[in-house]
C-alpha positions in Angstrom: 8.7 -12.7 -13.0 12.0 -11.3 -11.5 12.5 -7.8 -9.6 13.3 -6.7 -6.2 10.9 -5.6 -3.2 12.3 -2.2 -3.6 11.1 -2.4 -7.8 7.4 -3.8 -6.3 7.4 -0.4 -3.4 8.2 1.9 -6.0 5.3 0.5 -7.9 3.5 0.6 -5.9 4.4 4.1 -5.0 4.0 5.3 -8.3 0.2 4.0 -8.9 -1.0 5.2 -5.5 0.4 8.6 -5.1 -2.1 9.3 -2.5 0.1 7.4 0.0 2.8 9.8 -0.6 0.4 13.0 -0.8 -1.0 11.8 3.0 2.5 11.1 4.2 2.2 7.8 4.7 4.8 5.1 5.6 5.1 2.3 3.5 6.6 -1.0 4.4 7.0 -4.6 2.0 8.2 -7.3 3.0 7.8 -10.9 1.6 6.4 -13.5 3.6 7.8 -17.2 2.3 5.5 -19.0 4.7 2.1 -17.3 2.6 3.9 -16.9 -0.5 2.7 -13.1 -0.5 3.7 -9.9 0.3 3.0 -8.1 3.0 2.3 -4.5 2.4 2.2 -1.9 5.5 0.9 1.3 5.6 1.1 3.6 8.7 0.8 7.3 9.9 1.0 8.4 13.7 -0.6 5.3 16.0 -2.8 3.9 12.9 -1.7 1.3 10.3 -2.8 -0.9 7.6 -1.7 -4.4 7.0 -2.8 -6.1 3.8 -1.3 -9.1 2.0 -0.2 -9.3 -1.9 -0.3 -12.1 -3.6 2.1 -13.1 -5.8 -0.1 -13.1 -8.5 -1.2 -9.8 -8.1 2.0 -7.9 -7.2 3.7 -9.3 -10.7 0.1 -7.8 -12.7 1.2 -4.4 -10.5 5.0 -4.5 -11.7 3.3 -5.1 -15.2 1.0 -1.8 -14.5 -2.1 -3.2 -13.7 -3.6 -1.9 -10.7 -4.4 -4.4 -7.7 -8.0 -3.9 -6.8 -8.1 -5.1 -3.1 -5.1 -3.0 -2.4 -6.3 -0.2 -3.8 -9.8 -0.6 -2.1 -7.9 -1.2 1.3 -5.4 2.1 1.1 -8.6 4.0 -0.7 -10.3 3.8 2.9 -7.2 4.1 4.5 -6.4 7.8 3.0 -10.0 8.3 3.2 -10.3 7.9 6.9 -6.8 10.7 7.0 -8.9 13.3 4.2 -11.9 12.9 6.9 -9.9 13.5 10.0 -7.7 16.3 8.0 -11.3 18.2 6.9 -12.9 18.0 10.1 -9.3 18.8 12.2 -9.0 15.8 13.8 -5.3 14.7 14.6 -4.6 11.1 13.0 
């Protein structure tokens, strides 16, 4: 399956919204050497760096959901919702 990093972030995008509601910075970039993506998420000094296999980014372009990357930026908003209730600075 064909389509552009951009296509894959925009996907990406689209079926976590929470990144964009926490104001969260996304970077993708593929990685040849694992044959995977590498998906980074960051606010303020904290980040999140998780891997996408190939497999598993072409089931996201086709609109399923990715579980390990959901379950990884889940606890990764999670830990901004905590910090944001109690008025802790991420």
């Amino acid at each position: 399956m064909a389509y552009s990093i951009v296509a894959l972030k925009d996907k990406i995008l689209e079926m976590y919204p929470e990144i964009e509601r926490h104001h969260l910075s996304t970077n993708l970039v593929f990685d040849k050497a694992k044959d995977a993506y590498v998906v980074t998420v960051h606010r303020g000094g904290h980040e999140l760096t998780t891997h996408l296999e190939r497999a598993d980014a072409d089931d996201c372009m086709n609109g399923i959901k990715c579980v390990s990357l959901g379950i990884q930026i889940e606890q990764f908003v999670k830990n901004f919702e905590l910090r944001e209730q109690t008025g802790q600075k991420p």
